[in-house]
TIKOL-718838 format. One record per residue (C-alpha): residue in one letter; x, y, z. Coordinates in nm, 4 decimals, always signed. Layout:
BEGIN
@residuo->A | east->X | north->Y | up->Z $
...
//
This chain:
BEGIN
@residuo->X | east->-4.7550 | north->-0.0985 | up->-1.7698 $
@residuo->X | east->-4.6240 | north->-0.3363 | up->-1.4737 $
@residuo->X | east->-4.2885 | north->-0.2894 | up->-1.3508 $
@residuo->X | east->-4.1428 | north->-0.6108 | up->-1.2596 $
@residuo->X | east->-3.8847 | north->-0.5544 | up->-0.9513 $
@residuo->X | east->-3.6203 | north->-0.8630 | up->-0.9759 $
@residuo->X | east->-3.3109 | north->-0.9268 | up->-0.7881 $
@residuo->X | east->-3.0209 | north->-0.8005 | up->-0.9935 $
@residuo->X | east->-2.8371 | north->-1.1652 | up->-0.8926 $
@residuo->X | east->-2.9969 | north->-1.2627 | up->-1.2075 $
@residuo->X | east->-2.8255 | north->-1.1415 | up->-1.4555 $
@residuo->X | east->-3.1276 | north->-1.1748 | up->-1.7434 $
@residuo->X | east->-3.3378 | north->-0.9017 | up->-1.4915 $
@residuo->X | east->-3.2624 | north->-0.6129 | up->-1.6724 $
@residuo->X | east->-3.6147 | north->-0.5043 | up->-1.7978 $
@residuo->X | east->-3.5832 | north->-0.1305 | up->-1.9689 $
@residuo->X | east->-3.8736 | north->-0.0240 | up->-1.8428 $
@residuo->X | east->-3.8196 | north->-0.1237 | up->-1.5328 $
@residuo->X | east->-3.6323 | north->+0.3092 | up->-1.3678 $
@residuo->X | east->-3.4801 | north->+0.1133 | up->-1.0717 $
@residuo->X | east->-3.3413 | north->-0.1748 | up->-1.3038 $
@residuo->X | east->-3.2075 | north->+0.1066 | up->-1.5483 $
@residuo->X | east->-3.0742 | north->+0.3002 | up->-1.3105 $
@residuo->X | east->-2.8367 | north->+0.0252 | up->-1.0907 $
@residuo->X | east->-2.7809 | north->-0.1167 | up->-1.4045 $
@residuo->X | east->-2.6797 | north->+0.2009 | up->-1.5954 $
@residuo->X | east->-2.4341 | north->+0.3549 | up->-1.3897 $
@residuo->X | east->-2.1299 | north->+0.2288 | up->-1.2612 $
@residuo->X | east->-2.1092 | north->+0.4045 | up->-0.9116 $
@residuo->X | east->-2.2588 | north->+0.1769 | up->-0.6366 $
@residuo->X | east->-2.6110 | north->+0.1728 | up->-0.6064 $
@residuo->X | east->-2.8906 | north->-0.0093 | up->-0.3970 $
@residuo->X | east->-3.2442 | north->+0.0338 | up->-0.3647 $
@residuo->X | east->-3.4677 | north->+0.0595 | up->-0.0528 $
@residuo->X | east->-3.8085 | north->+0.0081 | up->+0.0086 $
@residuo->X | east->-4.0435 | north->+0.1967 | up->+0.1781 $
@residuo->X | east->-3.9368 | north->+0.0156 | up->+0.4832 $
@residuo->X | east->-3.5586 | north->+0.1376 | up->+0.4846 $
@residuo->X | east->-3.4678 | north->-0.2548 | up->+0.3932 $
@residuo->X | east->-3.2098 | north->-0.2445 | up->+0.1266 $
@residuo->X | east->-3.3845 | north->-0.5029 | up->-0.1235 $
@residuo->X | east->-3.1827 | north->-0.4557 | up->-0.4941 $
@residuo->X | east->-2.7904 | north->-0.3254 | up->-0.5594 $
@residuo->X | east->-2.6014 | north->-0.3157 | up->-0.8648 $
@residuo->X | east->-2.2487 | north->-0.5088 | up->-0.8922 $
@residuo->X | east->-2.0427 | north->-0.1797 | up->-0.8112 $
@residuo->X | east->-2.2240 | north->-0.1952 | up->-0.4516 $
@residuo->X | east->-2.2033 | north->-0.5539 | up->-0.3684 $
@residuo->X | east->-1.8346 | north->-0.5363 | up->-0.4063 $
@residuo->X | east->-1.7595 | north->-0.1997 | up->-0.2372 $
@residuo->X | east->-1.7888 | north->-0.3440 | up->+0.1007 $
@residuo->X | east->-2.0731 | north->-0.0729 | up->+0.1846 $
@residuo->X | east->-2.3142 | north->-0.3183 | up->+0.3210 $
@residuo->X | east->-2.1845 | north->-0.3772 | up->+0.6649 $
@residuo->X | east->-2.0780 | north->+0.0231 | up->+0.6655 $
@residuo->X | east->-2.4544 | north->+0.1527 | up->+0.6044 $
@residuo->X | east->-2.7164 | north->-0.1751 | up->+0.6983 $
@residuo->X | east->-2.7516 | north->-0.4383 | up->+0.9518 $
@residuo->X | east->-2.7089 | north->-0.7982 | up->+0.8873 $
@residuo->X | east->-3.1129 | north->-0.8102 | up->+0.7750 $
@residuo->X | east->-3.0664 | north->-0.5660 | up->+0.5188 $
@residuo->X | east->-3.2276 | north->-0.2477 | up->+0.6746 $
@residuo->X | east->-3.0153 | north->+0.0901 | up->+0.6728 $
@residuo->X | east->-2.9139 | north->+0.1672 | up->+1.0166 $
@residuo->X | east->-2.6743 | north->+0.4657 | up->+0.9138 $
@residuo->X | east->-2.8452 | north->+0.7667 | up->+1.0803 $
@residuo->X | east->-2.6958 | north->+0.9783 | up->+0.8481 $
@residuo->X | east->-2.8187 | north->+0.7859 | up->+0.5494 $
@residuo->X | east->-3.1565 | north->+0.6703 | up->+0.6669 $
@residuo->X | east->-3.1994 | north->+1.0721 | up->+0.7803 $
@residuo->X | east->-3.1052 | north->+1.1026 | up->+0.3524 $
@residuo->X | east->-3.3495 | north->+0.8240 | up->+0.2892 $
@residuo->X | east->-3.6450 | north->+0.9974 | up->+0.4983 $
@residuo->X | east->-3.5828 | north->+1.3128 | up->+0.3389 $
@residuo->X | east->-3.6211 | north->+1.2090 | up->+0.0121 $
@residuo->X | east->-3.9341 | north->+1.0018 | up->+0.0274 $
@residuo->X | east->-4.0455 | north->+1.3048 | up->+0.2071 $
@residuo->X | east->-4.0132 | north->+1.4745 | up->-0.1468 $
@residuo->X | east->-3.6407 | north->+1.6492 | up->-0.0385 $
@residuo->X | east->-3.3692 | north->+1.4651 | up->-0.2841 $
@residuo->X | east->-3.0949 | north->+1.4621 | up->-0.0488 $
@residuo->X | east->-2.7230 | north->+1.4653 | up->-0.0896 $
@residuo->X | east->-2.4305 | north->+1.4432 | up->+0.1433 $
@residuo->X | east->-2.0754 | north->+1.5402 | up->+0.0609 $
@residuo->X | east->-1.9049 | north->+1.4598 | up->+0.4078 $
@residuo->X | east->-1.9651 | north->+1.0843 | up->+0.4710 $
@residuo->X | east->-1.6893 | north->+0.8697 | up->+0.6194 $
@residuo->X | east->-1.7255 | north->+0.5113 | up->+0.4199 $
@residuo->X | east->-1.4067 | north->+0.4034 | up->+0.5172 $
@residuo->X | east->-1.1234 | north->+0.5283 | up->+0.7477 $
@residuo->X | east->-0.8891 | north->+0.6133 | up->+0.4692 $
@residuo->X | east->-1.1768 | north->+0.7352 | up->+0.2201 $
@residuo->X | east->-1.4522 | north->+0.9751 | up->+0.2343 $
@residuo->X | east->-1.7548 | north->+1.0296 | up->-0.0109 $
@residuo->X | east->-2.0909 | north->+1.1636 | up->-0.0847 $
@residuo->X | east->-2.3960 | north->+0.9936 | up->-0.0516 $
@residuo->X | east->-2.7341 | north->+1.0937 | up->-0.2701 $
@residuo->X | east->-3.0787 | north->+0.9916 | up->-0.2335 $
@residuo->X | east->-3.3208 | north->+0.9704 | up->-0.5023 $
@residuo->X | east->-3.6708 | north->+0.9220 | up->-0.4573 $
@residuo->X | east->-3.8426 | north->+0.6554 | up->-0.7155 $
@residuo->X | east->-4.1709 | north->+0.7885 | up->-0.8686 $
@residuo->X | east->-4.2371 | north->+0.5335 | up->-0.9719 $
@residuo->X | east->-4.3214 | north->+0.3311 | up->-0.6553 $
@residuo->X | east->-4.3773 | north->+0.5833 | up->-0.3320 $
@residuo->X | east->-4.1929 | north->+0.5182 | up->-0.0963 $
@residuo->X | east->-3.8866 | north->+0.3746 | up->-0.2601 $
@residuo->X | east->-3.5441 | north->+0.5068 | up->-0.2897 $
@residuo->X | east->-3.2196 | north->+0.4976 | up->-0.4445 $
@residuo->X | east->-2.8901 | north->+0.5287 | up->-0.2619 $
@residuo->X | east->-2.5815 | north->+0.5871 | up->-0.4846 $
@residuo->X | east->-2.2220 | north->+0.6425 | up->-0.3522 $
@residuo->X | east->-2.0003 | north->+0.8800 | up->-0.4857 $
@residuo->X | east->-1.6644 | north->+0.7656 | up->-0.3900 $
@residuo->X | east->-1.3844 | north->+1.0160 | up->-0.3822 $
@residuo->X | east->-1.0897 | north->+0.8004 | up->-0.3400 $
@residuo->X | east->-0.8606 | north->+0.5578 | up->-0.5807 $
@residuo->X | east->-1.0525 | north->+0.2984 | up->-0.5028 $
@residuo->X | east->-1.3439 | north->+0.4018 | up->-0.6674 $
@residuo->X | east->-1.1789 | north->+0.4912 | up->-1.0221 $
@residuo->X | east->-1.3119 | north->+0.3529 | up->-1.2947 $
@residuo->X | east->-0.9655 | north->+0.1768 | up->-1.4966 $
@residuo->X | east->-1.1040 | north->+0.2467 | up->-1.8019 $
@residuo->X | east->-1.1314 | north->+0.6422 | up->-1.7509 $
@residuo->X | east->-0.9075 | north->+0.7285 | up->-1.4942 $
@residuo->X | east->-0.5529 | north->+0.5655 | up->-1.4736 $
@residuo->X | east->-0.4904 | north->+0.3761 | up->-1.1977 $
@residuo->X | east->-0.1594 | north->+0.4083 | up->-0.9577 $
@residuo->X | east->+0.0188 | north->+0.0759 | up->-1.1053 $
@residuo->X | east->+0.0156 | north->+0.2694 | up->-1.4524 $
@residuo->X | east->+0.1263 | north->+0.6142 | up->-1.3504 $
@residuo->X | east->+0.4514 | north->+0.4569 | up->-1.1714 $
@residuo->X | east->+0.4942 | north->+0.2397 | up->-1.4830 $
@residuo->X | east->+0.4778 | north->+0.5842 | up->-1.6687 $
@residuo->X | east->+0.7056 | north->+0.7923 | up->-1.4998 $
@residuo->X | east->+0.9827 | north->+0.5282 | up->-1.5032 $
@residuo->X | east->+1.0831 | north->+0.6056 | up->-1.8674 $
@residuo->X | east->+1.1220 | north->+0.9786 | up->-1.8453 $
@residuo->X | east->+1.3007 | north->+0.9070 | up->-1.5405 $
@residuo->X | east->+1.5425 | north->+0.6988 | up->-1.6131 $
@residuo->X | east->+1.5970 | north->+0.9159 | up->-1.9404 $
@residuo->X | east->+1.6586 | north->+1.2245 | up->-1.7193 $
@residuo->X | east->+1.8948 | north->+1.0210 | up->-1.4958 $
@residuo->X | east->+2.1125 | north->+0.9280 | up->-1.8051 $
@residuo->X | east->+2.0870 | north->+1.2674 | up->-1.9271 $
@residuo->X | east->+2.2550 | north->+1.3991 | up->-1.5903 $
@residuo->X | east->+2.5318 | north->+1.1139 | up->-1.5663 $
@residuo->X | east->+2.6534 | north->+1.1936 | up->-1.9395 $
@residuo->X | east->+2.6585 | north->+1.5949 | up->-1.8433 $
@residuo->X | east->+2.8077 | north->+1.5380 | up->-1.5518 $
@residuo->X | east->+3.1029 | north->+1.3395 | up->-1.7172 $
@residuo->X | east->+3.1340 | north->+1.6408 | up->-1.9680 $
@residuo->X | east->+3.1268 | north->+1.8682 | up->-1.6688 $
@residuo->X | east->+3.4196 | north->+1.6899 | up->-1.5196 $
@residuo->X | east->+3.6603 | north->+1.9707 | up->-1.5261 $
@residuo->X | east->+3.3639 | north->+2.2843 | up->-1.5140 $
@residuo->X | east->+3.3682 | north->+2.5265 | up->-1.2219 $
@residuo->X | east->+3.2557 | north->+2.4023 | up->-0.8723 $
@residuo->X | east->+2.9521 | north->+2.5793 | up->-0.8929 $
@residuo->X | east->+2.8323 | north->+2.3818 | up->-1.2205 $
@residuo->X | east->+2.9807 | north->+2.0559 | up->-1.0269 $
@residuo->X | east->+2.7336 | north->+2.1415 | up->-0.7174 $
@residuo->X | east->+2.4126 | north->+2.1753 | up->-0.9276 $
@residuo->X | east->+2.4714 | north->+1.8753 | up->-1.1141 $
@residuo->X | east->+2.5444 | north->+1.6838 | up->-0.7890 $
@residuo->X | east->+2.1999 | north->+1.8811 | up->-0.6484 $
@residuo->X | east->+1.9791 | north->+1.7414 | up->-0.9463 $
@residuo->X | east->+2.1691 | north->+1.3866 | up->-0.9670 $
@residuo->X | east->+2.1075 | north->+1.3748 | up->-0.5726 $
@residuo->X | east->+1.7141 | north->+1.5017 | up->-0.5999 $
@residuo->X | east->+1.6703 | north->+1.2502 | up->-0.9461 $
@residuo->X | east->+1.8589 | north->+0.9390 | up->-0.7238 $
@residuo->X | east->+1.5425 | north->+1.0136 | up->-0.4384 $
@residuo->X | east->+1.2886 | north->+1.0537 | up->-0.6816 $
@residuo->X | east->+1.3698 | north->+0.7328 | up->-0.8083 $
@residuo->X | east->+1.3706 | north->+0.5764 | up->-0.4528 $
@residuo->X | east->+1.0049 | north->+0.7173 | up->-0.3845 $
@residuo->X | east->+0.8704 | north->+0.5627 | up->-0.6862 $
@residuo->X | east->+1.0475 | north->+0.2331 | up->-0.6636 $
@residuo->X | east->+0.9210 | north->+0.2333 | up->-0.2994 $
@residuo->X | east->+0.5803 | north->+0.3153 | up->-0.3929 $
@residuo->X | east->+0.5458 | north->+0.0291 | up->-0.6819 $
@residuo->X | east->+0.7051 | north->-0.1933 | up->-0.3573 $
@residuo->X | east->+0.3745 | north->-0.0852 | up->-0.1451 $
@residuo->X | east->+0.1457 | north->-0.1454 | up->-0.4502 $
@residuo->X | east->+0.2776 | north->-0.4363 | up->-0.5414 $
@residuo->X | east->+0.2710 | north->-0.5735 | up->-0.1199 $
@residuo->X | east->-0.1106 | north->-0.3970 | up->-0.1075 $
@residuo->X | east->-0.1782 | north->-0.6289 | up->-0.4297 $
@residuo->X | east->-0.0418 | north->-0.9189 | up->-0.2742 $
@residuo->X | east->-0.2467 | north->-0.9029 | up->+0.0954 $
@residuo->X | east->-0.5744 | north->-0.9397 | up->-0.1305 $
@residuo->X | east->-0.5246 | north->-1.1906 | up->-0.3615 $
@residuo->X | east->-0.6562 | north->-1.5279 | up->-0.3316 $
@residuo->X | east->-0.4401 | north->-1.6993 | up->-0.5105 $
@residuo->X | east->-0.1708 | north->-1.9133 | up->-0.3746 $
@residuo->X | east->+0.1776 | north->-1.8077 | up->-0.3375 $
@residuo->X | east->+0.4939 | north->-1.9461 | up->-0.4156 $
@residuo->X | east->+0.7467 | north->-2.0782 | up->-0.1359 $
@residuo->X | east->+1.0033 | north->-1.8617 | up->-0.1036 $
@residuo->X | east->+1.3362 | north->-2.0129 | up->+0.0962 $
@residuo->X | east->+1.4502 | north->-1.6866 | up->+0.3225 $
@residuo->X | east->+1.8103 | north->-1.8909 | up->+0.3242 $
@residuo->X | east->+1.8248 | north->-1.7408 | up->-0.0359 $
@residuo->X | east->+1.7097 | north->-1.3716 | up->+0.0366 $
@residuo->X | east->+1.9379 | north->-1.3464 | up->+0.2361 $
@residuo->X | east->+2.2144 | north->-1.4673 | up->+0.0251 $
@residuo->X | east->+2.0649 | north->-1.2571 | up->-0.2647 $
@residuo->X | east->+2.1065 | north->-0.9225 | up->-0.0119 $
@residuo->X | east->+2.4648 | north->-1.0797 | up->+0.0637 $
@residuo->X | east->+2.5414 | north->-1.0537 | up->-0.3081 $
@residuo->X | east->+2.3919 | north->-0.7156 | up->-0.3840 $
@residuo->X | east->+2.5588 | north->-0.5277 | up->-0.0949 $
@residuo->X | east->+2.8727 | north->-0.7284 | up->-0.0396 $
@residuo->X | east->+3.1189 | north->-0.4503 | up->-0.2607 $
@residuo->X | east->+2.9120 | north->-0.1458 | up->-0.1407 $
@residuo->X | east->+2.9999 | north->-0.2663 | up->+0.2236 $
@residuo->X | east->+3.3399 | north->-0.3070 | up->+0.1326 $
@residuo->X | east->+3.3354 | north->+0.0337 | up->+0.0026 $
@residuo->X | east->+3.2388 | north->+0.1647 | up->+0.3144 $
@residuo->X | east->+3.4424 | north->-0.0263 | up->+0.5370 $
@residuo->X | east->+3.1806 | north->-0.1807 | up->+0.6402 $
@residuo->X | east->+3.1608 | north->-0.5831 | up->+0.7405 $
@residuo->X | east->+2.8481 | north->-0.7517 | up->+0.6291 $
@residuo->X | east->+2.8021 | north->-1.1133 | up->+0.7984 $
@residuo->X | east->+2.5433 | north->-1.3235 | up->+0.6914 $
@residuo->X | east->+2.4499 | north->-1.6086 | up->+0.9416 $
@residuo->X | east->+2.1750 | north->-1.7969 | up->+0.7896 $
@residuo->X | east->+2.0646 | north->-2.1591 | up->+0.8134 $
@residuo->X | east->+2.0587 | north->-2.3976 | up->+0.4909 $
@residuo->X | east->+1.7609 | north->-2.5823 | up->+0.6081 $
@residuo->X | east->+1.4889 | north->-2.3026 | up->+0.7068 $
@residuo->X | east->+1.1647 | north->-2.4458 | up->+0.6172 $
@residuo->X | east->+1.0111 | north->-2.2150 | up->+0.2811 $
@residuo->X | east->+0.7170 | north->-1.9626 | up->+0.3855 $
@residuo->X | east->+0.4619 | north->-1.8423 | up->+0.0959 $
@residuo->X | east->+0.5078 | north->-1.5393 | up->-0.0158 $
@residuo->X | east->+0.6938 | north->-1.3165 | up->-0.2908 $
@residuo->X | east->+1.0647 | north->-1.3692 | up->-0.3472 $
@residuo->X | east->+1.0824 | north->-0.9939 | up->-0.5400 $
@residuo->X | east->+0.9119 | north->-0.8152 | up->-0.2003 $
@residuo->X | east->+1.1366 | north->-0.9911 | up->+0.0589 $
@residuo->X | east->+1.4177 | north->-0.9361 | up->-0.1049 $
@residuo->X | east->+1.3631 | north->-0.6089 | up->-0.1075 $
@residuo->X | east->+1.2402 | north->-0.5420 | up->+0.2396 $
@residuo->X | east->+1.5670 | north->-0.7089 | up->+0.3628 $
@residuo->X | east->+1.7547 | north->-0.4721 | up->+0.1354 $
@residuo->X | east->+1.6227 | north->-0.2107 | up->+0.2834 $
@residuo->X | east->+1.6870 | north->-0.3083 | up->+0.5932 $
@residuo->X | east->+2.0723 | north->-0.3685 | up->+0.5049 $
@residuo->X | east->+2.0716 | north->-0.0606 | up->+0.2794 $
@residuo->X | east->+2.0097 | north->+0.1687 | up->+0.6078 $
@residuo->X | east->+2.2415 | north->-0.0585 | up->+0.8725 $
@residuo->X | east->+2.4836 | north->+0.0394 | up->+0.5753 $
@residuo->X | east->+2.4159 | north->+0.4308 | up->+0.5575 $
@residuo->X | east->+2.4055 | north->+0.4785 | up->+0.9587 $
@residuo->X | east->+2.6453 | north->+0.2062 | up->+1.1116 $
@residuo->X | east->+3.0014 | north->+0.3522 | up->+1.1525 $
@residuo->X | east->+3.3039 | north->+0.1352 | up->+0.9829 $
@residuo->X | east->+3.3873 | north->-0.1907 | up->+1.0781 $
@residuo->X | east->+3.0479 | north->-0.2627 | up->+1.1762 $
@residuo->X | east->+2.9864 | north->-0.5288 | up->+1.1774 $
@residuo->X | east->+2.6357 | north->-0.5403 | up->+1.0217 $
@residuo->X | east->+2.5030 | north->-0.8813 | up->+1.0843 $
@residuo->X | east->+2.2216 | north->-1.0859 | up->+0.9145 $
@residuo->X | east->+2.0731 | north->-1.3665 | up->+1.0204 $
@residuo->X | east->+1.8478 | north->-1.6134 | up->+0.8848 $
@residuo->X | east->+1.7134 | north->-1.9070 | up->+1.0994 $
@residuo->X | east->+1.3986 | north->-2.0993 | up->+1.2467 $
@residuo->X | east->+1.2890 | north->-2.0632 | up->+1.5443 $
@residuo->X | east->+1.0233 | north->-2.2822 | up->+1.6901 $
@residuo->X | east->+0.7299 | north->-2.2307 | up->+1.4528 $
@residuo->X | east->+0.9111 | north->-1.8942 | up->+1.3299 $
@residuo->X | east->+1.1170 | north->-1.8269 | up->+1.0381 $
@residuo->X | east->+1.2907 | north->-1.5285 | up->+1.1627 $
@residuo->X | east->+1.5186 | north->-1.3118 | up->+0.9471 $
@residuo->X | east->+1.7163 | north->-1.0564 | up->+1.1180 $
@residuo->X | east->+1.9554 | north->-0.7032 | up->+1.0781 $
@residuo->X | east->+2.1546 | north->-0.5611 | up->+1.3206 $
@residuo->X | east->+2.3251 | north->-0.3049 | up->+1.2786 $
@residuo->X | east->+2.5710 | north->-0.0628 | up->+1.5143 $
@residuo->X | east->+2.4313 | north->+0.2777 | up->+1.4864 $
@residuo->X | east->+2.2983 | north->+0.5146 | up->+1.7285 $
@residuo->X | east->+2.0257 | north->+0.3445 | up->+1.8254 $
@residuo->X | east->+1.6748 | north->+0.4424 | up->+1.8130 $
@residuo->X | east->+1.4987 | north->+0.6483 | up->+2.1078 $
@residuo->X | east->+1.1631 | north->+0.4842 | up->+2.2380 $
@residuo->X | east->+0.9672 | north->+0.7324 | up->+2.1345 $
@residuo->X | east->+1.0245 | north->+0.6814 | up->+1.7657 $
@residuo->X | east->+1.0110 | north->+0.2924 | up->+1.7593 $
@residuo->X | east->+0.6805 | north->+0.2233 | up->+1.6258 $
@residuo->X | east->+0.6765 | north->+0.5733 | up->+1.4114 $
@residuo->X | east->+0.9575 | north->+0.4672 | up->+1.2198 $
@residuo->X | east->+0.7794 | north->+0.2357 | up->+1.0215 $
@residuo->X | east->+0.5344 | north->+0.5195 | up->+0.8919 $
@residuo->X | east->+0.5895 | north->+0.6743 | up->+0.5481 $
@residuo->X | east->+0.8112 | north->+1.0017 | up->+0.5048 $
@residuo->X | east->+0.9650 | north->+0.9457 | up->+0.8575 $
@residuo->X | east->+1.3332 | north->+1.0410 | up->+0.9184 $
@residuo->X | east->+1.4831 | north->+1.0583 | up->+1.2420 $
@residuo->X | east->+1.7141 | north->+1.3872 | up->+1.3040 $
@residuo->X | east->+2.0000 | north->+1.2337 | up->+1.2815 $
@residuo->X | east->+1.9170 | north->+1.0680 | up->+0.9322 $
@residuo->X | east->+1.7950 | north->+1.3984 | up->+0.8262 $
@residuo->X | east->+2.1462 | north->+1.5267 | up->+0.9151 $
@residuo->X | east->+2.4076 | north->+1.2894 | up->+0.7127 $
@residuo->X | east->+2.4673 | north->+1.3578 | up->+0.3878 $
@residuo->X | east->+2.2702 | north->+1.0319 | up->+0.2380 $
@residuo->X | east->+2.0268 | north->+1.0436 | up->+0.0254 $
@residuo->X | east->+1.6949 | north->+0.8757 | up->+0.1733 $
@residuo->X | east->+1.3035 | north->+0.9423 | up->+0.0970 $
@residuo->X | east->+1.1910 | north->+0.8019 | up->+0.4268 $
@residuo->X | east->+1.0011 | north->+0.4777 | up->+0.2605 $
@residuo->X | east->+1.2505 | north->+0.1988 | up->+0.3369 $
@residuo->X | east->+1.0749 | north->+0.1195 | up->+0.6457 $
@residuo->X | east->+0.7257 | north->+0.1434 | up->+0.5070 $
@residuo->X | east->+0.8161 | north->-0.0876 | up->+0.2498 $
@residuo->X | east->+0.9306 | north->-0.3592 | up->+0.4983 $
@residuo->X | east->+0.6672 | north->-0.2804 | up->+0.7191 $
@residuo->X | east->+0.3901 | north->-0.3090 | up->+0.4023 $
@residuo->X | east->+0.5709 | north->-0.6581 | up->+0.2905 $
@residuo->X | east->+0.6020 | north->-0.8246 | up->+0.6194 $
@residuo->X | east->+0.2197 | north->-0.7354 | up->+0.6720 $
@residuo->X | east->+0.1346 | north->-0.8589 | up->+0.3634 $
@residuo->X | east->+0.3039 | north->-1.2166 | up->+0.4655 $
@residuo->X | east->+0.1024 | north->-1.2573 | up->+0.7704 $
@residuo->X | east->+0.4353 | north->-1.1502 | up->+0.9521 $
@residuo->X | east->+0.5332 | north->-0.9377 | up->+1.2503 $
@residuo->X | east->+0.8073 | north->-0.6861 | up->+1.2196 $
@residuo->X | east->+0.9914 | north->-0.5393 | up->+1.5148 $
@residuo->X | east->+1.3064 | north->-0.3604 | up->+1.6205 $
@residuo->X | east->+1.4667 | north->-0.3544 | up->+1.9403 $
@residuo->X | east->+1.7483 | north->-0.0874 | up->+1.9935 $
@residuo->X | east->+2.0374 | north->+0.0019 | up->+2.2445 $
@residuo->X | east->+2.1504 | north->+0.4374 | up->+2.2684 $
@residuo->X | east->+2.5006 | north->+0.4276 | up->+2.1357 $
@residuo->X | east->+2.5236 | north->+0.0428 | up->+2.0272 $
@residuo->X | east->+2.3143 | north->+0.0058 | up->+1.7542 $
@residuo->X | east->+1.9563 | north->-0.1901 | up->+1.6638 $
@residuo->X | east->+1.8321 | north->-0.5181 | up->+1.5481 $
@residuo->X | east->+1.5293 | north->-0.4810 | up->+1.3035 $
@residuo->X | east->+1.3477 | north->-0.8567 | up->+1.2959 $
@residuo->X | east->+1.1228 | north->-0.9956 | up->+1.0591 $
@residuo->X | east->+0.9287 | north->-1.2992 | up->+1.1914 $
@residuo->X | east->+0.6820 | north->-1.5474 | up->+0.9740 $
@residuo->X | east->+0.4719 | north->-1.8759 | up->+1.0424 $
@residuo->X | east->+0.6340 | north->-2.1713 | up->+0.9104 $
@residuo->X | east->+0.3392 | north->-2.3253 | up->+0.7505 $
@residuo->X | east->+0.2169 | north->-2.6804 | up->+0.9047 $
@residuo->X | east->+0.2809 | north->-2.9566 | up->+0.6557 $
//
């Protein structure tokens, strides 16, 4: 019998007798197929879309990976070969297996075995949107649970009063992390789409942040001024993911500012900038931890030392959602007088 080797572009060439048509076609893990030549000249779906090409062959098609052509040699050689320590990306590692095709000497198949997130199959292995989406109900079930006990508690011995305040405490972060994580999802989501975004008016996140934190700062002692200007021209973006990076931002000039403040926010355009931002009147923030701040989990010492509760992902959040909006986000700080956090965005030509 005559095997017929198509492109898989066409969608119709999936001949069953055809091994290298059965086997990109049967599997979901990225595949391609290389001739006897090293040139790359079939791939399923899964590997077209992964990316891999540029990672693993040159723009004519021909592997130049030395430790996957080394693979590829090996196996026509009669030596099946299989990696399990190959960088694909620089967040995500795999494994890389040749398999030599019988059928026609010479010719191999190159499959991927990814080991990160990215390479889950939705269908098998639930993906990171629907985990957070189902831990929020037990959650917020456990936080309830905890507010009515401690209401019962109210007149129980202060060591019953300090491990309910413990758990409420831990619960209130655990929250945090996991409304901070669907923040960076939701941002990561947002970077790759294609489709086009709403305009968003920063005039009204920042009036939005005004209204949420207005009584806490008055709580506090605190005064939170909002200087913004009516007639800032609308960027694209997400309302939901601004807002919330500018609450952030407020939420922390809140925690580590010492009453009156003030805490200032401003809102305003600035040449081809829309610029939004928060200062605040803390300590300040040393040089040396300016740019780290913005990584996840950070806390600086002396956040680590008050009493509030923080996970460390505020400023990963605003760092993820200013990225995600083409923005630049930077912070520029005076020891002893506090630190201005800006968030700056191209005003789109009309």
């Amino acid at each position: 019998m005559s095997h017929r080797w198509m492109p898989v572009e066409v969608a119709s060439a999936k001949p069953v007798s055809d091994f290298a048509s059965e086997l990109v076609w049967g599997t979901r893990a990225p595949i391609a197929i290389a001739d006897h030549s090293g040139r790359v000249q079939f791939a399923n779906p899964a590997f077209d879309s992964s990316g891999l090409r540029p990672l693993l062959m040159d723009a004519r098609g021909f592997i130049n990976d030395p430790q996957v052509e080394a693979l590829r040699i090996s196996a026509i050689r009669g030596r099946n070969a299989f990696d399990g320590a190959l960088t694909l990306h620089s967040d995500e590692a795999g494994a890389i297996e040749v398999v030599a095709l019988d059928r026609v000497p010479g010719w191999s198949a190159i499959i991927v075995h990814r080991s990160s997130n990215s390479g889950h199959d939705p269908r098998t292995t639930p993906g990171p949107a629907l985990i957070l989406h189902e831990m929020r109900g037990p959650l917020l079930a456990v936080r309830g649970a905890l507010d009515r006990l401690t209401q019962e508690c109210w007149n129980a011995a202060q060591p019953v009063q300090s491990a309910l305040s413990l758990q409420s405490r831990a619960v209130t972060r655990l929250t945090g992390v996991l409304a901070s994580f669907e923040d960076m999802l939701r941002a990561d989501e947002m970077a790759k789409a294609t489709k086009p975004r709403t305009s968003v008016s920063l005039f009204e996140v920042v009036t939005e942040v005004h209204e949420t934190f207005a009584l806490l700062a008055d709580a506090t002692g605190q005064s939170l001024v909002v200087e913004a200007e009516g007639d800032i021209p609308p960027i694209p973006g997400d309302r939901l993911l601004l807002v919330r990076a500018v609450a952030n931002l407020v939420d922390n000039a809140i925690k580590y500012s010492p009453p009156p403040g003030p805490i200032r926010v401003v809102a305003a355009a600035r040449g081809s900038l829309a610029v939004v931002e928060v200062w605040d009147t803390g300590q300040g923030i040393a040089p040396k931890d300016r740019q780290r701040i913005f990584a996840p989990f950070v806390r600086l010492a002396e956040g680590v030392e008050t009493s509030e509760v923080g996970s460390g992902l505020g400023l990963a959040v605003v760092h993820s959602v200013v990225r995600a909006h083409g923005g630049s986000l930077s912070v520029e700080s005076y020891p002893g007088e506090g630190s201005v956090f800006r968030l700056s965005f191209l005003i789109p030509v009309r």
